[in-house]
C-alpha positions as CSV (number, residue, x, y, z in Angstrom):
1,X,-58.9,34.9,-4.3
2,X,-57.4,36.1,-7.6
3,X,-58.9,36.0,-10.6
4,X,-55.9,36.2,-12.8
5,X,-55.7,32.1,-12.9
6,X,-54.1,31.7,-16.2
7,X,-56.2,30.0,-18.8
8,X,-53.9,28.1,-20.9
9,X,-53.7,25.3,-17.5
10,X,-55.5,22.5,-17.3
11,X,-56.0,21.2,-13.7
12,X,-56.6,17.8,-12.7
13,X,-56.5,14.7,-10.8
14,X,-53.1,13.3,-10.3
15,X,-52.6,9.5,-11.4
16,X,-50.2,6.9,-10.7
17,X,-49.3,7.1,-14.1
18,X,-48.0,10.9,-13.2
19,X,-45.6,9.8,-10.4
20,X,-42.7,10.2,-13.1
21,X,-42.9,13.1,-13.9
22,X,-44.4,14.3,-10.4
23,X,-41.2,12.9,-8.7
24,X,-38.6,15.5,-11.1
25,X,-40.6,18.0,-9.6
26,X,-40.3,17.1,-6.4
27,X,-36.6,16.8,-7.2
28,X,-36.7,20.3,-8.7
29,X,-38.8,21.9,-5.7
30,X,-36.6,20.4,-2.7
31,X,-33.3,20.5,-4.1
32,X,-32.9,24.0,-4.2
33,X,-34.0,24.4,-0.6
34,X,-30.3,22.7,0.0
35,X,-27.6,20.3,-1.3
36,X,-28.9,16.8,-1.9
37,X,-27.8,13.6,-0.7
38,X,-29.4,11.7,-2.8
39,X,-28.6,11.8,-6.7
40,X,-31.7,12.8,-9.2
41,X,-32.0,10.0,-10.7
42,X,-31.9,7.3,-7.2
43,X,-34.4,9.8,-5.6
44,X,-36.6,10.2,-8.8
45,X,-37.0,6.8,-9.2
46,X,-37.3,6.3,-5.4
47,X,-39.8,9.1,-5.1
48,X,-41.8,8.0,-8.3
49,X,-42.6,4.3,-6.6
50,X,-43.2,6.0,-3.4
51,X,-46.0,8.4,-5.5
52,X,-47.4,6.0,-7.3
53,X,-48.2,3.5,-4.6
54,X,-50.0,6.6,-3.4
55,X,-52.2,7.8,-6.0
56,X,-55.1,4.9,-6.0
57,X,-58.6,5.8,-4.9
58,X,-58.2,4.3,-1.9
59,X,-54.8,5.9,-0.7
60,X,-54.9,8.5,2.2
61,X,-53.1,11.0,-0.2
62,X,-54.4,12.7,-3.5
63,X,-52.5,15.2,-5.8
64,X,-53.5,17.2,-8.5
65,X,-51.4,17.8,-11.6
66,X,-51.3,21.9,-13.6
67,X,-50.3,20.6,-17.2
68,X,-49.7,22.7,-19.7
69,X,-51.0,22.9,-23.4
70,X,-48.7,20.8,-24.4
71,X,-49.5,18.3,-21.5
72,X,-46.7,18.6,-19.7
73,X,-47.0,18.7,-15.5
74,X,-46.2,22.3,-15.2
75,X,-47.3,21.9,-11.2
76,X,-48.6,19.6,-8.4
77,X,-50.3,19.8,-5.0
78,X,-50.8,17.3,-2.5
79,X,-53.3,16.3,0.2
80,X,-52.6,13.7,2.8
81,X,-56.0,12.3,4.8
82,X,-55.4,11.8,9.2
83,X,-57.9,10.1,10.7
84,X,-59.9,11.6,13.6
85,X,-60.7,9.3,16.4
86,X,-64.2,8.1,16.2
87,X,-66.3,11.0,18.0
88,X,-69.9,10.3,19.4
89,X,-71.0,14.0,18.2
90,X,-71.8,15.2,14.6
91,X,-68.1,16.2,13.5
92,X,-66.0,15.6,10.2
93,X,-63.5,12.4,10.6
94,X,-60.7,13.3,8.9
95,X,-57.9,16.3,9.0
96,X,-55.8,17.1,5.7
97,X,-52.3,17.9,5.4
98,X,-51.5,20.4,2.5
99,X,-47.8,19.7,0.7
100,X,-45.8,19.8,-1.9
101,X,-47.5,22.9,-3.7
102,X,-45.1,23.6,-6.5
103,X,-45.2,25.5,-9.8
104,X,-42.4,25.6,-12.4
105,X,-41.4,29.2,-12.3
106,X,-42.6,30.2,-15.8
107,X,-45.7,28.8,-15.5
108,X,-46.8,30.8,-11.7
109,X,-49.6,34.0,-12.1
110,X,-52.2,32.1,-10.8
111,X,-51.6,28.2,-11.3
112,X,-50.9,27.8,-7.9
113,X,-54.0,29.1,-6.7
114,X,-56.0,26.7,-9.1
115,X,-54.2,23.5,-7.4
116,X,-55.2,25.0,-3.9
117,X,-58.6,25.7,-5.0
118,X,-58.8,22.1,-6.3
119,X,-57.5,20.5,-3.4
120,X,-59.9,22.4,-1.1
121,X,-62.4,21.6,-3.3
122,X,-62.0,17.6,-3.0
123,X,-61.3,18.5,1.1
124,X,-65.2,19.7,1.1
125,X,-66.4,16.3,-0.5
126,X,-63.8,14.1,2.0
127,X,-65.2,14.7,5.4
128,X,-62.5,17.6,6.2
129,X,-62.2,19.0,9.6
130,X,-59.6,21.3,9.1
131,X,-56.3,21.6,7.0
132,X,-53.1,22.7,7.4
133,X,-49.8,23.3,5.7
134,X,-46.5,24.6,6.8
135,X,-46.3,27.7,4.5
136,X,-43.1,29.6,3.6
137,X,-42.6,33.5,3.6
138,X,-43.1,33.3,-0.6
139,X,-46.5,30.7,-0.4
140,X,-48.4,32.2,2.7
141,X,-50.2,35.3,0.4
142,X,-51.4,32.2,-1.6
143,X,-52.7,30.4,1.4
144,X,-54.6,33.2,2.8
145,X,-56.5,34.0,0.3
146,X,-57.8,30.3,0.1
147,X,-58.7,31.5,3.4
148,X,-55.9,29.9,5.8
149,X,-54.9,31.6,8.9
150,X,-52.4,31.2,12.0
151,X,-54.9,29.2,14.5
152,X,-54.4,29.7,18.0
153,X,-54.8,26.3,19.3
154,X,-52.1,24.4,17.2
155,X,-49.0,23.7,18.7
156,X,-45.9,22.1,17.1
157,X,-42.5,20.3,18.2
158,X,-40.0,19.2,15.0
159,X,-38.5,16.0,15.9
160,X,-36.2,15.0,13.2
161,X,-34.1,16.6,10.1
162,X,-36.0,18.8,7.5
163,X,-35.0,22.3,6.1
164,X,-34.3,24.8,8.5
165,X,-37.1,27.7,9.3
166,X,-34.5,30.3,7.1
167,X,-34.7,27.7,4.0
168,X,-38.6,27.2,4.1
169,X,-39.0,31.3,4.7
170,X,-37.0,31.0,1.4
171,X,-38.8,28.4,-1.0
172,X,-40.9,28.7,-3.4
């Protein structure tokens, strides 16, 4: 892992109360994978509700908030909880779904790898099987130092609209 993780960055748990400001940059991250369909301000406000309704104890997603000295949300990752069918051996019960890893350009050099690092901390605690994220070309140096790698036995089939292959290889 590196050990250049910038030091003016405070990570931390995100809240519902953080869904405003979490939602612009999810707004900033996705819409320069392509041209939206959705105005800023209709998917912000959309995306904040969706977010916040999310970000309770009891939710099956958590995100973590980089903020900056200032206390502004500089960066965000997210973890979504699957169930395991019940299993009558010792085995964890749940997978995780990394997403939505995203640092404001000025503040990268290491914030990125403190959100993983957090999220995979709290996966430890949850009961976590295994987790796995869809990297692109930029993110999967990040990834494998955390210690990800290209499983054999995972197979998938995209159903419905997303960005194509190209536009992930080209995100942030």
């Amino acid at each position: 892992m590196r050990d250049d993780v910038r030091d003016d960055v405070r990570v931390r748990p995100a809240t519902p109360a953080d869904a405003p400001a979490l939602a612009g940059l999810r707004w900033t991250f996705r819409a320069s994978l392509g041209t939206p369909v959705e105005g800023e301000a209709a998917f912000t406000a959309r995306c904040a509700a969706w977010m916040a309704a999310r970000l309770g104890d009891a939710a099956a997603w958590r995100a973590w908030v980089a903020e900056s000295p200032d206390g502004a949300i500089v960066g965000t990752a997210w973890v979504g909880l699957v169930d395991k069918i019940p299993n009558p051996t010792v085995e964890a019960e749940h997978h995780a779904y990394v997403s939505n890893v995203y640092v404001r350009p000025e503040w990268r050099g290491g914030t990125g790898s403190a959100l993983v690092a957090a999220a995979l901390a709290w996966c430890e605690t949850a009961s976590v099987h295994a987790v796995v994220l869809w990297p692109t070309e930029r993110s999967a140096a990040l990834y494998r130092r955390h210690g990800f790698a290209e499983p054999a036995a995972l197979l998938e089939r995209e159903l419905g609209p997303g960005p194509e292959r190209g536009d992930r290889e080209r995100a942030s």
